[in-house]
C-alpha positions as a Python dict, from the first residue, in 0.01 Angstrom:
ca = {
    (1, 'X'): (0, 0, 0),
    (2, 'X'): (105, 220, 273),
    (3, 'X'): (-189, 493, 344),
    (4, 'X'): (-63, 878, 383),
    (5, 'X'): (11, 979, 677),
    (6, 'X'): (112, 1341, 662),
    (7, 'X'): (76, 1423, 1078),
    (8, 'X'): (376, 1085, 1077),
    (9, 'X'): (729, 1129, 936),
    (10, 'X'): (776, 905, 614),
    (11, 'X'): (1116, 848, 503),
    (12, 'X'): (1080, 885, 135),
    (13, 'X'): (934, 1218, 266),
    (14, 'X'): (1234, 1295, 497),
    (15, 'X'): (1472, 1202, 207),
    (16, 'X'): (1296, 1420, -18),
    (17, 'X'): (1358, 1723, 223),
    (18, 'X'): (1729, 1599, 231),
    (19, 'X'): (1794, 1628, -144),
    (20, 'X'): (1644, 2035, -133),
    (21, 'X'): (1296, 1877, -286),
    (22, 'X'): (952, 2000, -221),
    (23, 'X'): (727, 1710, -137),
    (24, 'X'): (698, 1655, 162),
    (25, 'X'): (498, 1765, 530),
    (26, 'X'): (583, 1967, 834),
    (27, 'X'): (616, 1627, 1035),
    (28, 'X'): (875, 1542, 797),
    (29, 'X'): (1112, 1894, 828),
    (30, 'X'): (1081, 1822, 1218),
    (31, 'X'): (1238, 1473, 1139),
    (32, 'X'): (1487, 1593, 885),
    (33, 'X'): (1584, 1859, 1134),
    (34, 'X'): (1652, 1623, 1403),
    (35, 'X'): (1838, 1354, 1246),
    (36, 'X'): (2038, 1671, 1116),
    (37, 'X'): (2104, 1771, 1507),
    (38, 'X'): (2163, 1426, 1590),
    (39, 'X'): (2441, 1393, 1289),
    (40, 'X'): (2551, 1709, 1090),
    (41, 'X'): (2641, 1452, 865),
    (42, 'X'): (2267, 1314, 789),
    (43, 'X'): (2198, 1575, 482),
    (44, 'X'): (2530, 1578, 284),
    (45, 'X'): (2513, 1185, 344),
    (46, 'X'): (2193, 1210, 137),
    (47, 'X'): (2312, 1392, -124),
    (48, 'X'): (2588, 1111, -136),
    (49, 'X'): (2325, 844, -210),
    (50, 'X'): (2214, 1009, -487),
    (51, 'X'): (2602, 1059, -614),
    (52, 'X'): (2613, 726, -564),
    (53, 'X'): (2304, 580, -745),
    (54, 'X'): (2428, 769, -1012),
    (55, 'X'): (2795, 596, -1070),
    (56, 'X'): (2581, 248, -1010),
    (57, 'X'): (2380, 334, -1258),
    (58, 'X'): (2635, 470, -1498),
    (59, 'X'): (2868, 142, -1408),
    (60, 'X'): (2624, -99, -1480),
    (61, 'X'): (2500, 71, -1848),
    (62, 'X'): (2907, 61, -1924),
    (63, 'X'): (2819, -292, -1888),
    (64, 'X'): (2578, -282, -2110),
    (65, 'X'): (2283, -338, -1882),
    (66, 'X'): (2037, -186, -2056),
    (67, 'X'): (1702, -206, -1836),
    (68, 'X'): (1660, -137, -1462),
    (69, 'X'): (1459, -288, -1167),
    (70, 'X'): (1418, 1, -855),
    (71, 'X'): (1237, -116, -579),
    (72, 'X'): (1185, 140, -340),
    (73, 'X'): (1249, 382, -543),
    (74, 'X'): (1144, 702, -359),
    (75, 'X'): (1005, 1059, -477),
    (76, 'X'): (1104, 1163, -768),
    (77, 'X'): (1422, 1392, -789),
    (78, 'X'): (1687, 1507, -964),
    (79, 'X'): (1919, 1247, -1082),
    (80, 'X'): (1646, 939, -1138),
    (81, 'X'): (1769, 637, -1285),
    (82, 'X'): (1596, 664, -1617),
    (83, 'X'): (1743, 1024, -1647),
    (84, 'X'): (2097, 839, -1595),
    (85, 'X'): (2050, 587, -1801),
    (86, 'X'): (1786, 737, -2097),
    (87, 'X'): (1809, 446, -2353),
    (88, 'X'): (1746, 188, -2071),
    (89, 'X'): (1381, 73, -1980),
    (90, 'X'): (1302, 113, -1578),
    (91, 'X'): (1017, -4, -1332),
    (92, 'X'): (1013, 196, -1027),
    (93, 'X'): (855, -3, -714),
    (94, 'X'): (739, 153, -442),
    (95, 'X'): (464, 102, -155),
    (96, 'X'): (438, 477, -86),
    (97, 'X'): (78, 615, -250),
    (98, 'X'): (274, 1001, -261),
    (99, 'X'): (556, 835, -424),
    (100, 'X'): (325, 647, -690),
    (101, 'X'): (142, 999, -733),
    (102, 'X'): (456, 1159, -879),
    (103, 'X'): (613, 920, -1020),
    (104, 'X'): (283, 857, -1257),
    (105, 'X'): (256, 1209, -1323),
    (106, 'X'): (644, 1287, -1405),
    (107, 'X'): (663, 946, -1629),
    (108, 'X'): (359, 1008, -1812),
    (109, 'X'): (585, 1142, -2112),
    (110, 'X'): (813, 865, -2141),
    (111, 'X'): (755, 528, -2322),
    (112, 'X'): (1071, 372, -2150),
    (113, 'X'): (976, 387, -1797),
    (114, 'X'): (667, 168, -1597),
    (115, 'X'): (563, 304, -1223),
    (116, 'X'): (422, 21, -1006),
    (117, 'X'): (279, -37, -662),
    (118, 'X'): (487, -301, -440),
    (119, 'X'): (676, -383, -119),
    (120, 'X'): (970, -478, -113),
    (121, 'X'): (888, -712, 202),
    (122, 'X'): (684, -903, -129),
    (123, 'X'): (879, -1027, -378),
    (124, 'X'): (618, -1306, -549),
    (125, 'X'): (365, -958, -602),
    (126, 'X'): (627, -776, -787),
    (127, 'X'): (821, -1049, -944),
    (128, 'X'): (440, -1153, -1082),
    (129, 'X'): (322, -815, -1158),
    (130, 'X'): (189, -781, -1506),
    (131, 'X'): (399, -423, -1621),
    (132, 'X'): (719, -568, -1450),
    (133, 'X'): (704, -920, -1612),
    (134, 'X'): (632, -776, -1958),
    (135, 'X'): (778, -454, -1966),
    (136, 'X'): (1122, -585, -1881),
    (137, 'X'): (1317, -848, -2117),
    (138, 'X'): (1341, -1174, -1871),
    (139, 'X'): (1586, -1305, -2129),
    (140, 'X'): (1841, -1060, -2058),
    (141, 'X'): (2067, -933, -1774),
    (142, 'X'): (1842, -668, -1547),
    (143, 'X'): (2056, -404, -1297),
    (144, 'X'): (1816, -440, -959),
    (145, 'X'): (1867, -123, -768),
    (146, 'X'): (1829, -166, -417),
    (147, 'X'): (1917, 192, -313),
    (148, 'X'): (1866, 252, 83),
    (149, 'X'): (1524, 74, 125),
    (150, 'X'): (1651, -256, 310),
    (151, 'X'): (1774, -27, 619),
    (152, 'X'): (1377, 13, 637),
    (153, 'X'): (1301, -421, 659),
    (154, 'X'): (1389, -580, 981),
    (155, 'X'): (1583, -956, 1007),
    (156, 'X'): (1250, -1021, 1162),
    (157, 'X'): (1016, -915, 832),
    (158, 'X'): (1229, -1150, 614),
    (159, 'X'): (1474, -894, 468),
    (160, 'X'): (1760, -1167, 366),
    (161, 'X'): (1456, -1371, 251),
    (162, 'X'): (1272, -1122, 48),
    (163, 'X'): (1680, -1060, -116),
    (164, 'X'): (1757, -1388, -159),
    (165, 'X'): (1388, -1433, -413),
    (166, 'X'): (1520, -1103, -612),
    (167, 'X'): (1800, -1243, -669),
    (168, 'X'): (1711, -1590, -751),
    (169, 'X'): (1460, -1463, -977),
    (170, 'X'): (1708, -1246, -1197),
    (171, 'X'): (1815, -1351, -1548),
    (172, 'X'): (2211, -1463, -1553),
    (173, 'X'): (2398, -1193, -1575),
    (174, 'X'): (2242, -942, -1362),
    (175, 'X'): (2361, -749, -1104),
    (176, 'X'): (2238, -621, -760),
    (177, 'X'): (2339, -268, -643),
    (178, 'X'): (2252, -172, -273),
    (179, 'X'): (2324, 91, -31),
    (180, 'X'): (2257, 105, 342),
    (181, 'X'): (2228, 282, 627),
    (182, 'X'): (2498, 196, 922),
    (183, 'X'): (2570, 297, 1243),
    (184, 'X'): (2922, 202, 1222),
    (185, 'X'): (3155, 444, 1325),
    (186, 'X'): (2923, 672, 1529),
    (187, 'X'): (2895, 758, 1918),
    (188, 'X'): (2646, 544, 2102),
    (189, 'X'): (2459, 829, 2146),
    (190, 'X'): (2413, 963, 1787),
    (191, 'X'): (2320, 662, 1706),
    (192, 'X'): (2035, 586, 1967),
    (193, 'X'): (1896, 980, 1858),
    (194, 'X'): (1893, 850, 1516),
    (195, 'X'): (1676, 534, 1558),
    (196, 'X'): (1465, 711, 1800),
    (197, 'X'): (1395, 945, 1517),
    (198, 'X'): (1291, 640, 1289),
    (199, 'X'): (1084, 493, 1522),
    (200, 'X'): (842, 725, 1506),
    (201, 'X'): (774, 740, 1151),
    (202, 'X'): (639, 545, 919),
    (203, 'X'): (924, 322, 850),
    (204, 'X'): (1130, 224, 1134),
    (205, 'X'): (1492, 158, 1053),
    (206, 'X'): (1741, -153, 1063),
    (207, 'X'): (2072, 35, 1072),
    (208, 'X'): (2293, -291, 1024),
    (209, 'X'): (2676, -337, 1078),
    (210, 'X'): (2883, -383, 776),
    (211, 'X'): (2913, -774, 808),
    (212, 'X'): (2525, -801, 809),
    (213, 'X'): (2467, -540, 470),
    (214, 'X'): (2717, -818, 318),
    (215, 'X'): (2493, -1119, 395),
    (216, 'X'): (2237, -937, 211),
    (217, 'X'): (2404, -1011, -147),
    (218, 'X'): (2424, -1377, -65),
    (219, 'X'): (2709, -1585, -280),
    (220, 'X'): (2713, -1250, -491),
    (221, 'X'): (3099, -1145, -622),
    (222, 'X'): (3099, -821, -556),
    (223, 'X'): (3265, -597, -845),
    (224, 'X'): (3555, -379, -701),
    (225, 'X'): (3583, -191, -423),
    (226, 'X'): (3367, -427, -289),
    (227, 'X'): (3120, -335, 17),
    (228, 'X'): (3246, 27, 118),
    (229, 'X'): (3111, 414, 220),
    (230, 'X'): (2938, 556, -36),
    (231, 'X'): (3211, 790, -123),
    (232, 'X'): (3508, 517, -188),
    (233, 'X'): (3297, 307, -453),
    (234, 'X'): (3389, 409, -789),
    (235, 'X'): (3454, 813, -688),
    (236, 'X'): (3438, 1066, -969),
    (237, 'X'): (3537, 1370, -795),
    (238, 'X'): (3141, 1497, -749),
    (239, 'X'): (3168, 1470, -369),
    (240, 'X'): (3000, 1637, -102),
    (241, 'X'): (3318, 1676, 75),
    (242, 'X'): (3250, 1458, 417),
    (243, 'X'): (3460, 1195, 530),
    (244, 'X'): (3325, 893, 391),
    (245, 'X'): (3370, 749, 745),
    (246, 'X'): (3111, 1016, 880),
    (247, 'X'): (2864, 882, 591),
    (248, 'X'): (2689, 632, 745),
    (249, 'X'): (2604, 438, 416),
    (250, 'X'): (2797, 152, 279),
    (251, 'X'): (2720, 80, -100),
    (252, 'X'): (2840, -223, -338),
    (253, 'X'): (2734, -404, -665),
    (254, 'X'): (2701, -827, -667),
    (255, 'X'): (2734, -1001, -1024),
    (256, 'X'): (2389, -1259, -995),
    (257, 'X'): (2444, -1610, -1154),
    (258, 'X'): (2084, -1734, -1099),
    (259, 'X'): (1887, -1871, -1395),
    (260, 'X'): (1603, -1667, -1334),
    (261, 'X'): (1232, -1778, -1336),
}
């Protein structure tokens, strides 16, 4: 588990700050403040990622998935997945001991929801966890949110790997929803300010082109739009107003086909 760090930025932190929360350290405004400089774009493009975890989440229960896999799921905020989707059962996963902290505490009136510690980097721990292998029903189709936490996993730690046993482990039916961090469409420059921002935290950041986000979902069809910014999948008219080619975050949904484990 990731130790706190609060004199180091900490991206569930920064995105915290981002959304208008309250959790989160000085270090972590500084950050937020300069990725803001570096792209006026950074905070509403937040806000977007939420919009968008939102119509996932809504999409897939119209589906009828009824339970939910997070990993990486981040502070808690407004807008969390259970709060979308009430009658569906949810495991949030993340490595982050502040993020575990609240996420116990705000889920300790709920029956339908399980908070555990894991990596995304480590599929076999969470895949084998106790609460995530008997909480959730193995014999039916699972919605595995993968909502801007792969940005944060190199080629280098395994992140098509670490995918790829997700989504091989998944009961038929399922679907994977992801959105990611890009750099595609912005100046050199922004972009180098942005990683250099990254770097020094706690989570350093693999801002891939749109081809590479698309190897991530393997032989996955992906439900229409397909892979596109943020704003373009599924719209509703709740918008933060930004042209969806200043967001920086392409988003999609892949039907899985495995038989599961």
């Amino acid at each position: 588990m990731t130790e706190i760090e609060p004199d180091q930025p900490n991206s569930a932190r920064i995105y915290n700050y981002m959304l208008g929360g309250k959790d989160y350290f000085p270090a972590d405004v500084a950050a937020a403040q300069k990725l803001i400089k570096a792209s006026p774009y950074f905070q509403p493009a937040s806000k977007e990622n939420r919009h968008f975890l939102r119509r996932a989440v809504q999409y897939l229960t119209g589906l009828g998935i009824t339970q939910f896999l997070d990993i990486g799921t981040g502070l808690p905020t407004n807008g969390n997945v259970h709060e979308v989707a009430p009658d569906s059962r949810v495991v949030y996963v993340d490595n982050d001991p502040v993020v575990l902290i609240h996420a116990q505490a705000l889920m300790a009136d709920t029956d339908r929801v399980r908070v555990v510690a894991g990596d995304v980097r480590d599929p076999k721990h969470i895949l084998t966890d106790p609460t995530v292998r008997d909480f959730l029903d193995w014999d039916q189709p699972i919605g595995l949110l993968m909502i801007s936490v792969l940005h944060f996993v190199s080629d280098e730690d395994g992140a098509h790997e670490a995918v790829a046993q997700f989504r091989d482990a998944m009961p038929p039916g399922s679907y994977l929803a992801i959105s990611h961090g890009s750099l595609d469409g912005f100046e050199e420059e922004r972009g180098e300010k942005i990683e250099k921002v990254y770097q020094r935290s706690t989570q350093q950041a693999s801002l891939r082109p749109k081809a590479g986000i698309l190897r991530l979902f393997g032989d996955c069809p992906l439900v229409e739009p397909g892979l596109v910014s943020i704003p373009r999948w599924h719209p509703d008219g709740v918008t933060e107003g930004v042209p969806p080619e200043r967001i920086g975050i392409y988003g999609g949904i892949g039907q899985m086909s495995s038989t599961g484990v």
